[in-house]
Structures are given as C-alpha cells and as structure tokens.
C-alpha positions in Angstrom: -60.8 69.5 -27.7 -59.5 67.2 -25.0 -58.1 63.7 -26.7 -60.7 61.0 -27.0 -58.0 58.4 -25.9 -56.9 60.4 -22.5 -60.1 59.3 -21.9 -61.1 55.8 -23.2 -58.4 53.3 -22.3 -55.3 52.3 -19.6 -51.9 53.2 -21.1 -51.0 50.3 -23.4 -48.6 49.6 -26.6 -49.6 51.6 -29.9 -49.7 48.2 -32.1 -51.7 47.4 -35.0 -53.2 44.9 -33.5 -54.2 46.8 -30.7 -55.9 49.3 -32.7 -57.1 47.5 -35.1 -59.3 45.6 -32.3 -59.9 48.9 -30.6 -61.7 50.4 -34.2 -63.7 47.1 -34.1 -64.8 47.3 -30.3 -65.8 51.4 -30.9 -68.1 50.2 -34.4 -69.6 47.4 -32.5 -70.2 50.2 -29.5 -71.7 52.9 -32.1 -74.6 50.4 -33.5 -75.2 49.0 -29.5 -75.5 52.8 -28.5 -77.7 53.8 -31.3 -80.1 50.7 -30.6 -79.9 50.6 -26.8 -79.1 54.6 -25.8 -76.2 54.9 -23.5 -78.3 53.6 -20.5 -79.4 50.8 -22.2 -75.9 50.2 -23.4 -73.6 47.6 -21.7 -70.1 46.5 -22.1 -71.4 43.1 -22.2 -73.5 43.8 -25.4 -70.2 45.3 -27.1 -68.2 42.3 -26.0 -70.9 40.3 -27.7 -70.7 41.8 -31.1 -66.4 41.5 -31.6 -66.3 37.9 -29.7 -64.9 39.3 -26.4 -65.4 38.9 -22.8 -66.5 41.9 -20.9 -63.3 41.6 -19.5 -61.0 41.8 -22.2 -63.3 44.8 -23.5 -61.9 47.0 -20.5 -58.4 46.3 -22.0 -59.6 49.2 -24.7 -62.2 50.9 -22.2 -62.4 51.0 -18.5 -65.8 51.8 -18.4 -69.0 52.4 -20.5 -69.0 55.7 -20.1 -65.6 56.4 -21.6 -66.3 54.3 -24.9 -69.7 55.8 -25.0 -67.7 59.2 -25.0 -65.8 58.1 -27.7 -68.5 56.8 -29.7 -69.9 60.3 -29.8 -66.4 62.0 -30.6 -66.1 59.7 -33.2 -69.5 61.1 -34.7 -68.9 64.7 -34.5 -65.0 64.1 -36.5 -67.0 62.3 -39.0 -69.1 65.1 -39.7 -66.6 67.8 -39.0 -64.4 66.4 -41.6 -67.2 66.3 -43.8 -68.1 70.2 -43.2 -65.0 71.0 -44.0 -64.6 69.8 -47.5 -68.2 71.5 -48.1 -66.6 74.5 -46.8 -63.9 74.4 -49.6 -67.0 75.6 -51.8 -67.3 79.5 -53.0 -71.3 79.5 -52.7 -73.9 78.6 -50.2 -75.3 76.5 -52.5 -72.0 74.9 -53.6 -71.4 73.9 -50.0 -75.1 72.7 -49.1 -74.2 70.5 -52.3 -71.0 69.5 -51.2 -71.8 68.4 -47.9 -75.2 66.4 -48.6 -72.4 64.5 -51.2 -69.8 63.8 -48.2 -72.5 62.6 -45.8 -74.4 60.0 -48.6 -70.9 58.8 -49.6 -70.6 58.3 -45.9 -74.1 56.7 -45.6 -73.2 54.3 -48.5 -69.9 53.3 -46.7 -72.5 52.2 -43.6 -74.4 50.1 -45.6 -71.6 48.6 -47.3 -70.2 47.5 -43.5 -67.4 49.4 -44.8 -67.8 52.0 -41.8 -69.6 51.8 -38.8 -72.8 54.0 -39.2 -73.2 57.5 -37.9 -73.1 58.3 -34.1 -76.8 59.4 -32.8 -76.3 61.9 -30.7 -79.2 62.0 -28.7 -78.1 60.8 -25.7 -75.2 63.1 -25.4 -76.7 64.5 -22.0 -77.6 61.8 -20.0 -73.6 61.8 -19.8 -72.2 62.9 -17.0 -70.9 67.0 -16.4 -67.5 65.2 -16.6 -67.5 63.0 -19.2 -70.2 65.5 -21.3 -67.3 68.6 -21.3 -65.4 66.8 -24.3 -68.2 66.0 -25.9 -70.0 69.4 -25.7 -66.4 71.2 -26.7 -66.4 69.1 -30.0 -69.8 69.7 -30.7 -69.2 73.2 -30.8 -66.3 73.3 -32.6 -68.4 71.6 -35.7 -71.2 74.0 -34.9 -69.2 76.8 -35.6 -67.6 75.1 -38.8 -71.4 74.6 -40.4 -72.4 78.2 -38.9 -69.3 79.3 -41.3 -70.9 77.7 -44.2 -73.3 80.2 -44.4 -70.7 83.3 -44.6 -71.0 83.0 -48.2 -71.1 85.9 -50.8 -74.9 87.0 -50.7 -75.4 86.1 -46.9 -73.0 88.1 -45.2 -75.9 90.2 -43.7 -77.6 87.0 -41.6 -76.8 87.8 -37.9 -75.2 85.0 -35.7 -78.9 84.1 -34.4 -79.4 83.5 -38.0 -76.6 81.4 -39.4 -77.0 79.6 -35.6 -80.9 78.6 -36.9 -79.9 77.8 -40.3 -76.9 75.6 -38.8 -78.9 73.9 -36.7 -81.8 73.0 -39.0 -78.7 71.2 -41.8 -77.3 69.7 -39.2 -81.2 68.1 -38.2 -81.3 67.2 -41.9 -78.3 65.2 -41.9 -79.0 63.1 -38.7 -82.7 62.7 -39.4 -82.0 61.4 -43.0 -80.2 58.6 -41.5 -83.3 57.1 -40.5 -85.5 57.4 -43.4 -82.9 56.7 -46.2 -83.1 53.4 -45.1 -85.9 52.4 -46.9 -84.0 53.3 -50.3 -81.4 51.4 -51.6 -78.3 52.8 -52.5 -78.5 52.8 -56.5 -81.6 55.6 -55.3 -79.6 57.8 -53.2 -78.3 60.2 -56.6 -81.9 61.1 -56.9 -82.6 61.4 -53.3 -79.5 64.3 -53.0 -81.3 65.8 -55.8 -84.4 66.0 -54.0 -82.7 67.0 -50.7 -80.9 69.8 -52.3 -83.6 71.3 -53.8 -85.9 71.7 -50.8 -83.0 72.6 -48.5 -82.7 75.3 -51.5 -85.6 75.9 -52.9 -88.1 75.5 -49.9 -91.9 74.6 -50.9 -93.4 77.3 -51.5 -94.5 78.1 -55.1 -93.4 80.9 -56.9 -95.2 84.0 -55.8 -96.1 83.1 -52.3 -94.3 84.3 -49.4 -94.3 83.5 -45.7 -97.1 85.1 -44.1 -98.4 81.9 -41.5 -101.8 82.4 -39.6 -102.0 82.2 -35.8 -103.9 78.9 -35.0 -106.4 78.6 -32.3 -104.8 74.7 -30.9 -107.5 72.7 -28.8 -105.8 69.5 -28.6 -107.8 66.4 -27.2 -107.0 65.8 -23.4 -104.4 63.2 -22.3 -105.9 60.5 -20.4 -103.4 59.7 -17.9 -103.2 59.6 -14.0 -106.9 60.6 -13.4 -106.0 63.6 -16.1 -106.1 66.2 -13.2 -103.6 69.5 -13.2 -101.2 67.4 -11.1 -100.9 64.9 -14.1 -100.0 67.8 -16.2 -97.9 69.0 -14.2 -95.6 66.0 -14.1 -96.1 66.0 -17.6 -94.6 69.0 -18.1 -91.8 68.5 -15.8 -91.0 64.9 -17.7 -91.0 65.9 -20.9 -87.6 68.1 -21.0 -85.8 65.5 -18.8 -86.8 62.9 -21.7 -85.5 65.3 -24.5 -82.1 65.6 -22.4 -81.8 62.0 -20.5 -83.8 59.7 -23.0 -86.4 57.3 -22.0 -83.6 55.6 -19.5 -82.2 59.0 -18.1 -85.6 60.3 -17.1 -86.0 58.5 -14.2 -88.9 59.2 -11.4 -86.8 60.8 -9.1 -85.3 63.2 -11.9 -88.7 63.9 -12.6 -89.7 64.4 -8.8 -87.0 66.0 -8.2 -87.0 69.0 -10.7 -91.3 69.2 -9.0 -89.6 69.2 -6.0 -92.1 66.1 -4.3 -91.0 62.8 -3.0 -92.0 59.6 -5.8 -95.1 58.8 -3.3 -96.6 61.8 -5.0 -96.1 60.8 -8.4 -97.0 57.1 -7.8 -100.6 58.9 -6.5 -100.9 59.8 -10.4 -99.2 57.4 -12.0 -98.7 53.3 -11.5 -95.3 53.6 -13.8 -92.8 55.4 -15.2 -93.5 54.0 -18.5 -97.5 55.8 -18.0 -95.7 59.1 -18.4 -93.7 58.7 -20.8 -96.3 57.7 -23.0 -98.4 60.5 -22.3 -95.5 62.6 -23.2 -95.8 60.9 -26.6 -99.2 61.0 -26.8 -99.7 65.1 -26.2 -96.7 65.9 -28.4 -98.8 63.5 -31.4 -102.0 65.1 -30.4 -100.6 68.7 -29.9 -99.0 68.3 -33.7 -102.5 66.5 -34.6 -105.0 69.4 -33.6 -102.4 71.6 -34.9 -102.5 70.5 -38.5 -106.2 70.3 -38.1 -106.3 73.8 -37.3 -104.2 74.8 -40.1 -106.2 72.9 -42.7 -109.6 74.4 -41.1 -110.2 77.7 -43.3 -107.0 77.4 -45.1 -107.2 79.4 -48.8 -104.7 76.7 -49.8 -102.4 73.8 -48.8 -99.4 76.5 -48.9 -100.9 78.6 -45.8 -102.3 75.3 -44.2 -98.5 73.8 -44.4 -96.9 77.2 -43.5 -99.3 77.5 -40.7 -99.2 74.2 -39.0 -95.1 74.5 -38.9 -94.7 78.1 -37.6 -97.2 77.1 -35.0 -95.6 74.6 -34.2 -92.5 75.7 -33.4 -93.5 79.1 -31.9 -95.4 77.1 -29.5 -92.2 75.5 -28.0 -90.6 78.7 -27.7 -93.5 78.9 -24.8 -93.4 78.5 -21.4 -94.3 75.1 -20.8 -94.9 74.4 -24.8 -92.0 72.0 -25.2 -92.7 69.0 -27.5 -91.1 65.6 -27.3 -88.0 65.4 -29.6 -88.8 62.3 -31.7 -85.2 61.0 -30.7 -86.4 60.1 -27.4 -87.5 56.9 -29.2 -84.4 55.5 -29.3 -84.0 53.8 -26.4 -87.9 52.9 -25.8 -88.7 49.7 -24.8 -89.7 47.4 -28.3 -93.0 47.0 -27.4 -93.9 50.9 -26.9 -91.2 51.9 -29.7 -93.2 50.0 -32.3 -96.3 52.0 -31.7 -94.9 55.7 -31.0 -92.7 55.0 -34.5 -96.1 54.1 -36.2 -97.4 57.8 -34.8 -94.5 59.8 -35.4 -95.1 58.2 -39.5 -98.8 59.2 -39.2 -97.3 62.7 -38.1 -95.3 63.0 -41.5 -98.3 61.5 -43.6 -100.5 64.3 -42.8 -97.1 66.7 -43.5 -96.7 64.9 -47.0 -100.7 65.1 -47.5 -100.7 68.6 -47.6 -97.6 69.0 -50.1 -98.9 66.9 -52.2 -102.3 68.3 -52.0 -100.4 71.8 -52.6 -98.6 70.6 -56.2 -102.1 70.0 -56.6 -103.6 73.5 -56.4 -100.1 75.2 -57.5 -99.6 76.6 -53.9 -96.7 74.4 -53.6 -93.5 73.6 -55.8 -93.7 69.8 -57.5 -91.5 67.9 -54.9 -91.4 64.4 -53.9 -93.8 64.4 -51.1 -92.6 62.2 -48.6 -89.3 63.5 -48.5 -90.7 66.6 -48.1 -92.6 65.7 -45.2 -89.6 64.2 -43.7 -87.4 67.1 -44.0 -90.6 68.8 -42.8 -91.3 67.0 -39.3 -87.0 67.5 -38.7 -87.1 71.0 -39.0 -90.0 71.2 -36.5 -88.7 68.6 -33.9 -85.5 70.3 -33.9 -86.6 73.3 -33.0 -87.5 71.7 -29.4 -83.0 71.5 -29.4 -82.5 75.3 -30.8 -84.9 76.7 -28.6 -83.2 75.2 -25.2 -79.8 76.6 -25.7 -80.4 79.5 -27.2 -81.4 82.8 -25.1 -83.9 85.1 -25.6 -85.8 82.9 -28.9 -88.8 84.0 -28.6 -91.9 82.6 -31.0 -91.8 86.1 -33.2 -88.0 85.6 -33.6 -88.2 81.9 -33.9 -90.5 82.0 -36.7 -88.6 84.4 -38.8 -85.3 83.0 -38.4 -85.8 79.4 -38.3 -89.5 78.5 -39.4 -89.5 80.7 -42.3 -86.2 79.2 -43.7 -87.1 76.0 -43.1 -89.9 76.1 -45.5 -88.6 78.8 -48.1 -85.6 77.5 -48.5 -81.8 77.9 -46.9 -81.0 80.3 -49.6 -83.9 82.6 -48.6 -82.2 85.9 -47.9 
C-alpha cells in the first residue's frame, strides 16, 4: 500500500503540533466529504470547520484530492484494524461477533466526538486513475482480510466467488448501519448487535423453509421523463452506472454523452437538466423495487416466498444487461432539496421490506426479528449487489442468487 502521507502534504517537520493539527484538518475533511461527496467538497469548507484559511490548509494538503485520498485510507485502516481483531476468533460466528463489537465501539467513539466518524466510501471512483490506485490497493488488501474470515472450520468448502459474496454483503452491513443507527442512542446499541448478529446468522427464514424464490413477472410503471421515448431510456441507462461510480457530481452530461457517444445537444433534446435524469434514475430504481415487491406479494403462499422472492429478483435483475439499479449511496451528494425526497423513498422502500417480515412472524413463515432492522439489513444486501455485480466476472443471476441472495436471507452461516 503506497503511504498516505507521500501523498497528502509538502515535506515539513514531524512535530506534535503539526500532527496534531493535521488529525484535526483530516476529521473535519471526513464529515465535509461524507456531507458534500468529494465533488462537492472544498478545501474552503475544511478550513471552515478547524478555524483555518484555505491557505494554511495546503500547509497539510496541497490539494483536495490528496486529503480526500486520505480521508478514504483513513477509512479502510479503521476497518482493517477492526477485521483483524475479529479474525483472532476460532468460529465464523465468533468473528461475525467480534467484528460487529469493534465497529459499534467505533460508532460510539463517533458520537462521543471522540473519533471522527467512518469514511463513506462511495465516492472512491470519481477519483482520479492516479489518485484512486492507493485507494483501490487498500481496499483490497481489507477485502481479502474479511474474505479470510470466512475460512473458518465448517466453511472451508465455500469457493472464492463465495467467501467474495459473503464479504461483500458484511462489509454492506457495516457501512449501511452507519446510517440507520443514528436514530438509536447509544445505551440501545447492546441490543441492536444482538439483533444484527442474529440475522447476519440466523437469516429470516423460519425453521423448515428453505430458499426456493419464484421468478416474478416485473411491469414497472413508466418513467415520465424527456417525452418518455426509447432515447430517454436510453440515456437512462447510460446515466445510471456513471452515478453508481461518479455520484450525483461525477456524472456529468458529457460523461453521460460521452459513454452514448452523442454531443450534449442530443441530450438537451430529451432533457432540460441534468438534475431531470438523475431523478429519473431514482425514480425507475423505486419503481423497479416497487412493482417488484408487488409482484412477489401477488399469489404469494406466505410472506417467507413473497420476501425471498422480491430479493432474489431483485438482485438477479441487475446481474442483466441493462438491469443495473441505482445504489442508494448516490444520495450523498444530492442537492438538499431532491435529497430530502429520494431519502423519504428509499424509507418507503424498506417499509414495504419490514411489512412483509413482520407480516411473516405473523403467519410463522418468518423467524421473530425486530422488523425494521431487518428491513434495513434487507434493502443493503440488495443495493449492494449493484457493487458485487460490477467487479466481478462472469456473475450471472443463477449464480448471483445462490451465492449471494440466498445467504443474504438464510443467514451467513448457511452452508
């Protein structure tokens, strides 16, 4: 891994003081960059927070893009180091214990303002190829520490595509919980790893019941955007990768043009803004996930095969050409004004998730959990699978619903 300070700053004296105000500038840049996404992100805003001058900021950084860099290096030690002690454990189940422990203490540092809080990594690609390489090499060094995890005693048969899914979908966990644990206090969050662990564990189903989803017919509303012809679609299709990768900021109308090959006049036929597609892009991933969970609950013998259907169609579908949803992340750096209402439809999203587990304690189909949780843990499993499907080859939706929808629901310690 190259050094994160080769990187950040000019060559100055290693004093305390230095340091000390270097730590404070890279917390101050963490929460800016979480907020803002690293377009939105300015040195000016990070001055603002440790009462320096934009100047005196490029003391420690020369540019945005190296502190941004840090900021994410910073992140994936954090949770390395946290992996690691989980790892110390003999079982699978010891270590999925171990490491929800390390990352709660961690999250109850953050609200403490003991810590800064948790890098989001979302916006690790709208880095450049240069300043994305150290990033990207880190990243994979933790992947393959949390991969590890799962070469426990009883799951030395899972293939690498395997322990890659399962990885992936802990790691989801972990970054998505940041989110919704803050409606908890602290005092709650010993009942909340309980919960976590035993649906990471355990999965929903009830006892009895296996995985055995039913294909779903999808008819999603149309998206009224652009005259809703097939060029609309089209840029539809193109824009919502680049907003998974770039963000709301990196995606810009020539990236989208571009990757069409057309000039922007074309797109400005369709569209009057930018800001018109990327809602759309929100609004046919809610709808898509709407009509899906419709489908699943039409016909359904029980909330169990409703739930398990909705979610391996779900993610099967993205393992399709052209089926990509958009990863709930991209909300990050939206505007306020559209963030407020694409937040209130990603919730509606997990209501109709919790709905049906509740509904499913209800008619015994599935296990007594805490429902909301549930649903959260539900909706990061299949908005992740958007990230596993793009960098990894040859994931079809057969082998993405055995080896990464089917855990996600029965549980990680499904064999």
């Amino acid at each position: 891994m190259a050094d994160s300070a080769d990187l950040s700053a000019p060559s100055r004296p290693a004093t305390a003081r230095f340091e000390k105000r270097k730590e404070a500038v890279l917390a101050a840049a963490i929460e800016v960059l979480n907020k803002e996404g690293l377009k939105g992100m300015t040195l000016a805003d990070v001055a603002a927070r440790v009462d320096l001058t934009t100047t005196s900021v490029t003391y420690y950084y020369r540019r945005k893009e190296l502190l941004a860099v840090d900021c994410f290096l910073h992140g994936l030690r954090r949770l390395e180091a946290m992996v690691e002690t989980a790892g110390a454990q003999d079982e699978l189940a010891g270590r999925i214990g171990a490491l929800l422990d390390e990352h709660l203490a961690l999250q109850t540092r953050v609200r403490g303002r003991a810590e800064p809080p948790l890098t989001i990594f979302s916006d690790v690609r709208a880095l450049s190829d240069e300043h994305r390489a150290p990033v990207a090499e880190a990243y994979r060094a933790l992947f393959d520490k949390v991969q590890a995890l799962f070469a426990a005693p009883g799951y030395f048969h899972l293939d690498r595509l395997a322990r890659s899914a399962r990885a992936h979908m802990l790691l989801e966990q972990l970054y998505w919980s940041s989110a919704w644990l803050s409606r908890y206090d602290v005092e709650d969050f010993p009942r909340l790893r309980a919960r976590m662990f035993d649906v990471l564990c355990k999965g929903l189903a009830a006892p009895g019941r296996g995985f055995e989803p039913t294909p779903l017919a999808i008819a999603p509303r149309p998206i009224d955007v652009g005259g809703g012809d097939a060029a609309s679609e089209t840029f539809l299709r193109a824009a919502t990768p680049l907003i998974n990768e770039r963000s709301y900021r990196g995606a810009s109308v020539s990236a989208i043009t571009g990757r069409l090959n057309l000039t922007k006049g074309a797109f400005y036929h369709h569209m009057e803004a930018k800001d018109d597609i990327v809602v759309a892009c929100f609004d046919r991933t809610f709808e898509v996930i709407r009509a899906t969970q419709e489908a699943a609950l039409t016909g359904a013998a029980d909330q169990w095969q409703a739930l398990s259907s909705s979610v391996a169609s779900l993610v099967a579908r993205q393992a399709e050409p052209d089926g990509l949803l958009l990863r709930f992340s991209a909300l990050q750096a939206l505007p306020e004004a559209m963030r407020a209402s694409a937040v209130w439809r990603a919730d509606r999203v997990s209501q109709r998730f919790a709905s049906m587990i509740a509904d499913g304690a209800a008619d015994g189909s599935i296990r007594p959990v805490d429902p909301f949780l549930a649903a959260q843990m539900v909706s990061a499993a299949v908005n992740a699978a958007a990230d596993l499907i793009a960098w990894t080859d040859g994931l079809t939706p057969e082998k993405v619903t055995d080896v990464y929808a089917r855990p996600a629901l029965m549980g990680l310690l499904v064999s």
